[in-house]
N, C-alpha and C positions, 0 to 999 in steps of 0.2 A: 648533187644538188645543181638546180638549174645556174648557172653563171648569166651575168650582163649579156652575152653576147647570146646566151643560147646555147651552148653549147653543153654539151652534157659530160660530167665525168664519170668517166667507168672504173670500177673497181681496184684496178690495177695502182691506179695514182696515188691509191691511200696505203701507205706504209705505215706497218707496226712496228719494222725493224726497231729493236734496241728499246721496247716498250715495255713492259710490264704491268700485266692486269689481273687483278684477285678478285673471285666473284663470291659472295656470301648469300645464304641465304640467311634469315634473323625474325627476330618475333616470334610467329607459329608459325606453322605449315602449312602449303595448300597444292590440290591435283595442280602439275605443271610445273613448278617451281623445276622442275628435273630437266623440262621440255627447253625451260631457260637458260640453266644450266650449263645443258649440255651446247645447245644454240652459241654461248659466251663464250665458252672454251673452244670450240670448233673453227669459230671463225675469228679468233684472237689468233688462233694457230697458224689458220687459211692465212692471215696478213703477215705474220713473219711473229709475232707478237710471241711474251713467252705467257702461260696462263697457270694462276696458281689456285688452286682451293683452298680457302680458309674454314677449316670443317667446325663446327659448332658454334658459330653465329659472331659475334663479337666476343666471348667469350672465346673462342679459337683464335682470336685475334690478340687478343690480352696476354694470354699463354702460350702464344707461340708452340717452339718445336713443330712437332709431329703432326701437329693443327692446320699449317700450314705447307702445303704440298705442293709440287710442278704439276700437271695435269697432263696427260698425254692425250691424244685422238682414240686409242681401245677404251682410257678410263673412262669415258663419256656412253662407252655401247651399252646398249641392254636399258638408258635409262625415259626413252621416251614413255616408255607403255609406263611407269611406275610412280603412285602417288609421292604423296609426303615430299620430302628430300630427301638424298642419299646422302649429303652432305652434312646434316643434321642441321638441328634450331635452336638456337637458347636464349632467353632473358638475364643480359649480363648487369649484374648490377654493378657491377667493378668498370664495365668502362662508363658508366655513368660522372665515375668521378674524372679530376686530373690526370691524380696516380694510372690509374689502367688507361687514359688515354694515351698517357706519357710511353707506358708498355706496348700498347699498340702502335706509336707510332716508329717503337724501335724495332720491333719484329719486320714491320715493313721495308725500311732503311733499308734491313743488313739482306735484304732482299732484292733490292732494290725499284720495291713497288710503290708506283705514283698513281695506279689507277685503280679505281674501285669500283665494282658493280656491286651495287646492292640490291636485294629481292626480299623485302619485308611489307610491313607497314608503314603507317604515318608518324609510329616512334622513332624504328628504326632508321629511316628516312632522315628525321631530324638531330639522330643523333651524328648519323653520318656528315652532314652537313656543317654540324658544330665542330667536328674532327677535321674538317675541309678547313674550316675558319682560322682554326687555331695550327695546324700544320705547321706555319713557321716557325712563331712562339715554341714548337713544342721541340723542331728541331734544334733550336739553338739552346733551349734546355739540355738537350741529351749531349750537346759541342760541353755545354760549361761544365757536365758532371763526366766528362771527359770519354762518353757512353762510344761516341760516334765522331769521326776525323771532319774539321771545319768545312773541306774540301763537299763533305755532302751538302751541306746545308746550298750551295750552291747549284751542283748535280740535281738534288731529289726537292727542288727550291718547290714548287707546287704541286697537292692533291690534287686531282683530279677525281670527281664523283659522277657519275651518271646510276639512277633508278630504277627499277621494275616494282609494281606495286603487286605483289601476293598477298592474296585476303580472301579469303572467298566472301567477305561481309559485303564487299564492293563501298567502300565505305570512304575512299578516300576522293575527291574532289578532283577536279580537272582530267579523269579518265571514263567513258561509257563502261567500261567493263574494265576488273581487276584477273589478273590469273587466280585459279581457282574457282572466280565465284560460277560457271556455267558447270562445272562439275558438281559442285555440293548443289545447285539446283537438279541435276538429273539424280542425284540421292534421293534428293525432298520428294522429287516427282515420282520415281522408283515405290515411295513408302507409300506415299498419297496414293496412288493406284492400284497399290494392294492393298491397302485399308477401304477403300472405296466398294470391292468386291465384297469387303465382311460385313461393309455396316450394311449395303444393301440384302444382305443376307437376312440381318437381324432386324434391319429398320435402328438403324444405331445414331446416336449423335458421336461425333468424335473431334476430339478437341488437339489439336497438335503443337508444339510449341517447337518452332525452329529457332538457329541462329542467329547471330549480326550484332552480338551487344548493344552497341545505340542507335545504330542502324536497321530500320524495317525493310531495308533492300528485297533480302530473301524471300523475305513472308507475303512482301507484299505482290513480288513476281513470281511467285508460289502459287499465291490464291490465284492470280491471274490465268495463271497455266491451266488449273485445272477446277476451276468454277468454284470457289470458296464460296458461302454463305456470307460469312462474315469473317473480315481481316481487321490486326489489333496491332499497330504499329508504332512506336514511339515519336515519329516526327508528325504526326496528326493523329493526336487522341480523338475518343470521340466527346461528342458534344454531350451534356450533361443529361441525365433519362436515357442511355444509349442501350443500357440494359433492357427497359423496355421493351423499344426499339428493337433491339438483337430478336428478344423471344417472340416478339410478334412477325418477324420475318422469316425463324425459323418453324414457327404454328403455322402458318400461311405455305410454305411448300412443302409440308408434312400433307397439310390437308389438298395441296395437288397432288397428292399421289408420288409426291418427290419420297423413296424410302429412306434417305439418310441426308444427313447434316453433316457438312465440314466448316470449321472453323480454328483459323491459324493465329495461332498469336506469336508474337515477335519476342523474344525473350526480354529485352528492353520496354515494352509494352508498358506504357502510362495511361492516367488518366489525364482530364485538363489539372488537377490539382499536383502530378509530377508524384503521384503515389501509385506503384506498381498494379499491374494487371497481369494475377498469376495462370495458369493453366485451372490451378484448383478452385480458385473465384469463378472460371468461368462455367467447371463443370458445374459447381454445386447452385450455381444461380440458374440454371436450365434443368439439373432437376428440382429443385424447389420450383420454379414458375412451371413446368410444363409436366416433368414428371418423365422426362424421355432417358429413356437407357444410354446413359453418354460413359464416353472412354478418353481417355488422356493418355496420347503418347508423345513423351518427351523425345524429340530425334537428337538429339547430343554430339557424340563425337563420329557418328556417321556420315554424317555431312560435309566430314572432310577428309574420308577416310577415300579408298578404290579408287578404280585407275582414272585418270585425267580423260576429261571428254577430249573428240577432234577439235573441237574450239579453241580448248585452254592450251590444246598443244601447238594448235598455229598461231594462236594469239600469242602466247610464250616464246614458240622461234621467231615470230616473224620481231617480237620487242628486243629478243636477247642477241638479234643481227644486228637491229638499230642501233642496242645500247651499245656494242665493239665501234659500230661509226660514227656515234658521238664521241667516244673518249678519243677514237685517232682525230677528231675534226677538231676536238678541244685546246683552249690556250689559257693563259695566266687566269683569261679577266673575263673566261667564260664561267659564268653561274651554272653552281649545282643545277641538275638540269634532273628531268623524270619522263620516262619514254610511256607515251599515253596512247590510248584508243579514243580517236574523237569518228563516228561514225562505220565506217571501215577504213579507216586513214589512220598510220602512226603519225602522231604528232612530240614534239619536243617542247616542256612546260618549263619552267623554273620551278626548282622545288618547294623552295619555301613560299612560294606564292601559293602552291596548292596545298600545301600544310597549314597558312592560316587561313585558305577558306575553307579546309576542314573542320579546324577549332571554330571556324564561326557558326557551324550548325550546328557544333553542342552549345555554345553561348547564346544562341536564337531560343537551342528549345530549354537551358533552365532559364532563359530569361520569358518562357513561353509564349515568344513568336512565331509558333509553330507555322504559317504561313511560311515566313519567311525562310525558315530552316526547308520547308520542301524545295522552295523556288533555289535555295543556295545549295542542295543536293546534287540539281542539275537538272535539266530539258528533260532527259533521258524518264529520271524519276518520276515529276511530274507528270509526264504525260501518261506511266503508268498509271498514277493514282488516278489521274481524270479518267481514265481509261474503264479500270478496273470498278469505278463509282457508277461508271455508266450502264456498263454490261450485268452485274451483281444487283443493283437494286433498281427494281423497277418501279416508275410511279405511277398512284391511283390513276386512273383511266379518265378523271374528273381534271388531273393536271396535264395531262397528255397535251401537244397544239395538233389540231386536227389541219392534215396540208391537202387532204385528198389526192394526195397519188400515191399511183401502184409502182413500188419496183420489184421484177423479176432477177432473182440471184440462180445461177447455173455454171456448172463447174466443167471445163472443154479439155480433151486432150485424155493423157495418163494420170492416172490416180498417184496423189502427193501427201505424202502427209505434213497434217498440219490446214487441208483443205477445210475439212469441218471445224477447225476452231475459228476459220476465215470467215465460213457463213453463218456459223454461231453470232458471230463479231456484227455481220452485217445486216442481222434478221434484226440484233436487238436494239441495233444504234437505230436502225430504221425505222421500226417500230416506235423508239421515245423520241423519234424525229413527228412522229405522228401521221406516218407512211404504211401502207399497207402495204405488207409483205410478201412475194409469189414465189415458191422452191419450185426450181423446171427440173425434175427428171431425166437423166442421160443424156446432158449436153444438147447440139442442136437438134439431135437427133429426136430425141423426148420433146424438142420445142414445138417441131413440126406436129408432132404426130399429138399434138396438146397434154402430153402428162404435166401439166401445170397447177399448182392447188396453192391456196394459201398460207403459209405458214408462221404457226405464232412463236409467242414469246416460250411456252413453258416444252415446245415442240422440240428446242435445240439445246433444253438442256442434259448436261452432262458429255455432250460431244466436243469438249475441250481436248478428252484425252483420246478419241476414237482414231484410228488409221486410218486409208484411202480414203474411199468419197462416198460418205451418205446420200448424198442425192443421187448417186452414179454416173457417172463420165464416158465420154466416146470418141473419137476421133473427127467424126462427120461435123463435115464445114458446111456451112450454110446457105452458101452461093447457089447448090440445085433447090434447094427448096427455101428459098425466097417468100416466093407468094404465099407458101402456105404457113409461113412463121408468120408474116405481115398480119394475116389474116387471123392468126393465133395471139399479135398483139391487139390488133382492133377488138377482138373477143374477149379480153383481159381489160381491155384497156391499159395495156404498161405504159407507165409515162417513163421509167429509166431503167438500164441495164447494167449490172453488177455482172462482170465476166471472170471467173475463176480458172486458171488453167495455164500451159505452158506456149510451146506456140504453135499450137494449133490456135487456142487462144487469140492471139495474136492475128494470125491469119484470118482468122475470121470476125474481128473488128473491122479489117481491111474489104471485108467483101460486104457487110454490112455498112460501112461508109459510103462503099461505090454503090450499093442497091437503093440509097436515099434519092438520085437520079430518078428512080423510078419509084420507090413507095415514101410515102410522108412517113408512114408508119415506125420508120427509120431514125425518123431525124427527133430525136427523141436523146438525153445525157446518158455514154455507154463511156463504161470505166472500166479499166481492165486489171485485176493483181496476179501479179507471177505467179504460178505455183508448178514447180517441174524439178523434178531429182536434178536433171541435166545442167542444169543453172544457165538455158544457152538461148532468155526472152533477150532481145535488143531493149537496150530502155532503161535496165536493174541490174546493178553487181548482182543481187542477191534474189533468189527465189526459195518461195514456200516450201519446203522440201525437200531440199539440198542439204542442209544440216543434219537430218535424219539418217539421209542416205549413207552420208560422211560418215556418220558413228557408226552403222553399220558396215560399212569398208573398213572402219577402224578395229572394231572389235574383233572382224572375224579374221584380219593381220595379226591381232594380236594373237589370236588361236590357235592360230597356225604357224607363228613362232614359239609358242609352248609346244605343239605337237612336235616341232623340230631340236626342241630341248638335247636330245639323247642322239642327237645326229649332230657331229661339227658340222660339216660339209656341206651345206644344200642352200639351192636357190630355188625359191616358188616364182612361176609365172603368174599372176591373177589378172582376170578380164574382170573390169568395172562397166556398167552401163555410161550411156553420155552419148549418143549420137555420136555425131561429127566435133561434138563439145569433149574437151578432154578437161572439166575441169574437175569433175570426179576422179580421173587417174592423176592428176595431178596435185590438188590438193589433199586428194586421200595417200598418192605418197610422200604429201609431206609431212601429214599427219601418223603416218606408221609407220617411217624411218627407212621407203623406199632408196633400193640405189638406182633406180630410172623410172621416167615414166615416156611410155612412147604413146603419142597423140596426133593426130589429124594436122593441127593446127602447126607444127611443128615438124616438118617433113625430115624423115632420115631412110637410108638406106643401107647396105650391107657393112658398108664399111662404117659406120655409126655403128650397130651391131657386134660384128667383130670389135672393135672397140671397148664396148662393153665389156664383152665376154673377157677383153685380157684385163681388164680395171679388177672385175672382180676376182680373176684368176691371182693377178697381182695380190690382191686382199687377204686372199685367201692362204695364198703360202705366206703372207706375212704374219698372218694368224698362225698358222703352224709353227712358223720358226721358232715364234715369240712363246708359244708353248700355253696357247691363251686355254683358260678351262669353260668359258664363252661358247656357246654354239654359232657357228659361225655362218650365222643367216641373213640372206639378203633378198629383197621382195623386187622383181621388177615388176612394174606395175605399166601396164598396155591400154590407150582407150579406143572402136565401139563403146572403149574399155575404158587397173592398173596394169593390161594393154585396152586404150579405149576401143571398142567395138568396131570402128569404121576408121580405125587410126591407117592403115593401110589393106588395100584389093589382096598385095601377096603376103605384105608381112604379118601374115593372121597368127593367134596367139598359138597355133598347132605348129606353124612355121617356126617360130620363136622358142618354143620348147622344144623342138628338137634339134637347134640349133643349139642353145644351150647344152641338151643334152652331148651331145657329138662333142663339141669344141671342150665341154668340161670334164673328157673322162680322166678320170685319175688323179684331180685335182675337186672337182664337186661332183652331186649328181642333183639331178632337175624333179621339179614336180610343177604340177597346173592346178588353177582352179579357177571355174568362172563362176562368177558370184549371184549371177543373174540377180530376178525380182524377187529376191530379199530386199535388195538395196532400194525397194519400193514399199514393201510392207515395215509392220512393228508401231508399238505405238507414237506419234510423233514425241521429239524431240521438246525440251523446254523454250529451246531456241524456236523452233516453226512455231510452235503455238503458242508463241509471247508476238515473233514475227507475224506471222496471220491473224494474227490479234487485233494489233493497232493498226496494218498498214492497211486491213479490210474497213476496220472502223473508218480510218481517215478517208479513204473512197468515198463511203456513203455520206461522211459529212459535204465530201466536196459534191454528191449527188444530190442533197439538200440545197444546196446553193445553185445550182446549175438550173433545178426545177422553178425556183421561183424565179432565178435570172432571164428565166424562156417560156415562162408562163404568161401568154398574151392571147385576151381576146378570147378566154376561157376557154386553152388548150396550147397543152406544151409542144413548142416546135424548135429543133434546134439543129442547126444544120452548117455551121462553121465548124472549124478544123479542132478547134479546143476544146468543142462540145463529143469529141471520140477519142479518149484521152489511155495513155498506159502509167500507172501509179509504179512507181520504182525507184528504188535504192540508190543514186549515184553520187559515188564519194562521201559524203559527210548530211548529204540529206535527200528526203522521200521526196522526188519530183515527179509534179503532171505534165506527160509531155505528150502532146498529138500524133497519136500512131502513124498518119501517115508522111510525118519528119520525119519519124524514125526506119522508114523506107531505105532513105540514102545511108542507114546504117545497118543495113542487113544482108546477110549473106543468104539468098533465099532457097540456093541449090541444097546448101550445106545447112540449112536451118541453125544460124550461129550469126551471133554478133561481128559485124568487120572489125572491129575491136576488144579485145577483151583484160579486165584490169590483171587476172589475172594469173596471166601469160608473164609477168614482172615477178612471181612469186618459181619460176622453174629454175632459175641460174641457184638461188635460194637452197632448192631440194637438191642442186650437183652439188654444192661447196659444201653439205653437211652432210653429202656423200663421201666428198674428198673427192670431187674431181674437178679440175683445172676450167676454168670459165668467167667471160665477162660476165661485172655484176654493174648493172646501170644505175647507182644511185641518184638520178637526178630527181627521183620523188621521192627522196628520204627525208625524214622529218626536220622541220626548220625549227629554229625556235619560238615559237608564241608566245604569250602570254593568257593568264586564266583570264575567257570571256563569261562575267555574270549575264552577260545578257544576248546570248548568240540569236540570230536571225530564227525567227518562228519554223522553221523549215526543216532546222536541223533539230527540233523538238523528237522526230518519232525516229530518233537514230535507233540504225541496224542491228547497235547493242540490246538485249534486252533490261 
């Protein structure tokens, strides 16, 4: 944490020595909770800490024994790739009472544990907290029945509690995102996309009922993902006639020629009267009104079944590091605390403060203030709904405001996914902006050469779930052909430009800026959103397409540790894509349990290397000794490359495997695999196409505003530094910032950020490797408190 002075403390100064920390997981299950887990015990150990597992939820805690176990560094392997928890879950009704508090709080004593991770819900949570509360009281009960010697109650004098929220409902307050919920979304989206295939087969209606009990979270970022008809959520019923309403909107894109119907209802699903909205109510009132072949399928305990996405597993390490340097940070009079995601930022909440603004969205909506239950959900939510209202229903033609300008949207660079649900997003906002909309054809390349055509509303549906780029993309920058783009926009007439793409992208914002010198044509509102596997635009933590890539580096780590199953002995080399960006090899091995990743960004040489080679060699006869029945696999991951591709001239991933090879005989043996453009194909992610969702929308709204801000003298001219803007991701919210500021932040040999967040995440992947390294806490989470009303900026957070 930053200090007064500035000065920064590193890892080193926080001692576990002589600590004790039990980590539970409790309530249900959700993908990741394992990713947490293992995260809690790793680096409880890294500190000096000792770490116990408490297996079957509070219920392991009540009953002590065998329930309660020391934890080593092997008990942890093997558990990233794996849903559920290993740990197990239960609904204890017993520590509900005294009595089983009383037992839990002697189990821990004779243990001598004061520290508690918990990984549940918003019960869970609060039971923990009442057990924090009462801890004194409970000791000095167990001194008087003579259970436990005076001398503790002094010793083990304060609980200490710190949270992780597991849910996949996403449901509890003061966090963007819960562990689990990005995985049962790529369920949702997995089913939704193969139903999508059949109904269009048949011409089918199909009705799907997801998750969330009172929470519409899922359902509603469900539909979002992949173009719903019509969504049924319990924090905003619809308004009364909606039945109507529904069939008339479903008759109307049947009769476009749209072949099928989706519509998702929330299992929670109300009306305004607080009377359920089943699955079967909705089939049977579509085919009474319409007569259409509809199907209902219930997705149930899918949705929290199979392996945890790359999200839920970085979001889960990166929370269950926080949560070990919260409890070493903690004292008497520090409040239960709950390790949150506000944007891409951990942040540090009070628990109970986030638990009764959870109870206050059930009290909003039976008291039905449904308004106010969205707004208390969070920014996050909201802006989905507004989102998703905007893009799903389109209005008569008679309510449209007519603005008479043209913007052209064109997509630069490599193909991302996630790009088309970007221009989906910005065809439609634009359009009920009352904008006439241009699709340019292959980047600038299509600009010049005029494949330019108008594109409508009914044009870009279904391309929510589509991979690479429907319009098609190219590398070619603009700068040579100038005059005859100029000439292409005088022809169009474009009054604004929507740029989609990585950074080439970029690059050619920059030459379009400096070509306004010589065409008016130019100075026109040009707005730019990331979209690049490599994640490496200056401007944005996060780009369009990166998430996609990740689960695919993740998956096919995991595939390849299966394939290794029946071999102890081996280590894989894998090359990931990234340029001179290594944040592909690096977050994807922290996301698939890599023991290195070598990067550009991060200079090492032979002796680095060598190093390696005896860490894992180390590993590995300690795995023998120990007699582990474990495969004993370990991924180094490289980037061009997990080695990045342009990570070094000599240390190429051929050099590196046969180093490997050579140095491991008789001890492992080596194998390679370079992953190439896969990690560019597949359908996008839940994450890119909730991401290029709203971060395209929010563009064009700011391109709505810019056109009429520069609309003078009947004809738009804009030629200031704000009016050429890059849309991007930083820290906690979507900021426009003037591409050529962000000049002095770019590396432009190496097409990479001079800065990157992170590079903070690598000491991270060595210590849950088990290797010896400064960890810089000084942006570790501080405490806050819940903001109802955070600054409008951080509305379109990075969460989806």
């Amino acid at each position: 944490m930053a200090q007064p002075d500035g000065k920064k403390i590193f890892f080193e100064n926080l001692s576990g020595a002589g600590k004790a920390i039990a980590v539970l997981t409790s309530g249900g299950d959700a993908q990741g909770m394992n990713a947490a887990v293992r995260a809690v015990v790793r680096m409880g150990l890294y500190v000096g800490a000792k770490v116990y597992f408490i297996h079957e939820g509070y219920q392991g805690m009540v009953d002590g024994g065998d329930n309660i176990r020391e934890a080593t560094w092997e008990s942890v392997s093997s558990m990233l790739q794996v849903g559920g928890t290993v740990i197990g879950s239960a609904r204890c009704k017993e520590f509900r009472t005294h009595e089983g508090r009383l037992k839990a709080a002697h189990n821990l004593v004779q243990r001598g544990i004061t520290n508690l991770c918990v990984i549940g819900g918003d019960g869970s949570l609060t039971g923990a907290n009442l057990f924090r509360e009462e801890w004194s009281g409970l000791l000095a009960e167990l001194v008087e029945q003579g259970v436990i010697e005076a001398d503790a109650v002094q010793k083990y004098s304060a609980l200490h509690i710190v949270g992780m929220v597991g849910s996949i409902d996403n449901d509890f307050c003061g966090t963007d995102m819960t562990i689990g919920t990005d995985s049962a979304l790529h369920r949702i989206i997995e089913v939704v996309d193969a139903i999508m295939t059949t109904a269009q087969s048949h011409q089918r209606t199909f009705v799907l009922e997801v998750m969330g009990r009172h929470c519409g979270y899922l359902a509603l970022v469900s539909a979002l993902a992949c173009g719903a008809d019509w969504v049924l959520i319990p924090e905003m019923p619809p308004e009364d006639g909606w039945e109507e309403k529904m069939c008339q909107k479903l008759s109307a894109n049947r009769a476009g020629k749209k072949r099928l119907n989706i519509i998702i209802v929330a299992e929670g699903a109300i009306d305004r009267n607080n009377k359920p909205i089943t699955t079967d109510n909705i089939k049977n009132l579509v085919v009474k009104c319409l007569g259409f072949d509809t199907r209902v399928t219930i997705l149930g305990h899918v949705q929290r079944g199979g392996t945890p996405s790359a999200f839920d597993r970085i979001l889960a390490s990166r929370m269950g590091v926080e949560a070990v340097l919260a409890l070493l940070e903690t004292t008497a009079n520090t409040p239960a605390c709950v390790v949150s995601l506000c944007g891409n930022q951990s942040v540090r909440l009070p628990l109970m403060e986030c638990v009764q603004m959870t109870q206050e969205v059930q009290k909003a909506m039976d008291e039905k203030r449904f308004e106010e239950a969205v707004k208390l959900r969070g920014r996050s939510f909201e802006n989905n709904l507004k989102t998703y209202k905007l893009l799903a229903h389109r209005k008569p033609e008679s309510e449209l405001p007519t603005s008479n300008f043209n913007v052209a949207v064109l997509n630069v660079g490599a193909p991302a996914a996630g790009m088309n649900a970007a221009v989906r997003s910005a065809v439609r906002v634009g359009i009920s902006e009352g904008h006439k909309m241009f699709a340019v054809s292959d980047g600038f390349e299509g600009f010049y050469k005029g494949q330019i055509k108008e594109i409508k509303w009914g044009d870009v549906g279904g391309w929510t779930g589509q991979g690479g780029s429907l319009l098609g993309t190219k590398r070619t920058l603009p700068a040579k052909h100038v005059d005859k783009i100029a000439e292409q926009i005088r022809k169009h007439n474009i009054n604004a430009l929507l740029v989609i793409g990585g950074f080439e992208a970029f690059l050619s914002l920059l030459e379009l800026l400096t070509a306004r010198e010589k065409y008016d044509e130019f100075c026109v509102p040009m707005v730019m959103v990331p979209a690049t596997v490599s994640n490496n635009v200056p401007g944005s933590d996060l780009s369009i397409g990166a998430d996609t890539a990740l689960n695919a580096i993740t998956t096919t780590c995991d595939r390849i540790k299966q394939s290794a199953s029946g071999t102890k002995r081996r280590v894989f080399i894998i090359e990931t894509m990234g340029g001179y960006c290594g944040y592909l090899a690096t977050v994807g091995g922290l996301a698939a349990g890599a023991d290195a990743a070598y990067i550009y960004e991060e200079p090492f040489d032979i002796r680095d290397l060598q190093a390696n080679v005896e860490h894992l060699t180390e590993k590995m006869k300690t795995s023998i000794q120990r007699g582990s029945e474990r495969p004993s696999l370990f991924l180094v991951c490289k980037t061009i490359s997990t080695r990045n591709e342009n990570s070094s001239e000599n240390y190429t991933t051929d050099f590196i495997y046969q180093l490997y090879t050579e140095e491991g005989k008789g001890v492992f043996d080596c194998r390679k695999n370079v992953l190439g453009h896969m990690q560019q194909g597949g359908a996008p992610s839940p994450f890119d196409r909730n991401f290029g969702t709203k971060i395209s929308a929010k563009a064009m709204q700011w391109i709505s505003k810019k056109l009429v801000d520069t609309f003078r003298q009947g004809r738009v001219f804009a030629n200031s530094e704000d009016s050429c803007c890059l849309l991007g991701m930083r820290r906690r919210a979507l900021v426009f910032q003037p591409v050529v500021q962000l000049k002095q932040e770019s590396d432009f040999v190496h097409r990479i950020p001079k800065e990157q967040w992170w590079l903070k995440l690598r000491p991270l992947m060595k210590i849950l490797a088990k290797y010896k390294t400064s960890y810089d806490v000084s942006d570790s989470g501080q405490l806050e408190h819940v903001d109802r009303n955070r600054p409008k900026e951080s509305d379109a957070s990075v969460a989806m």
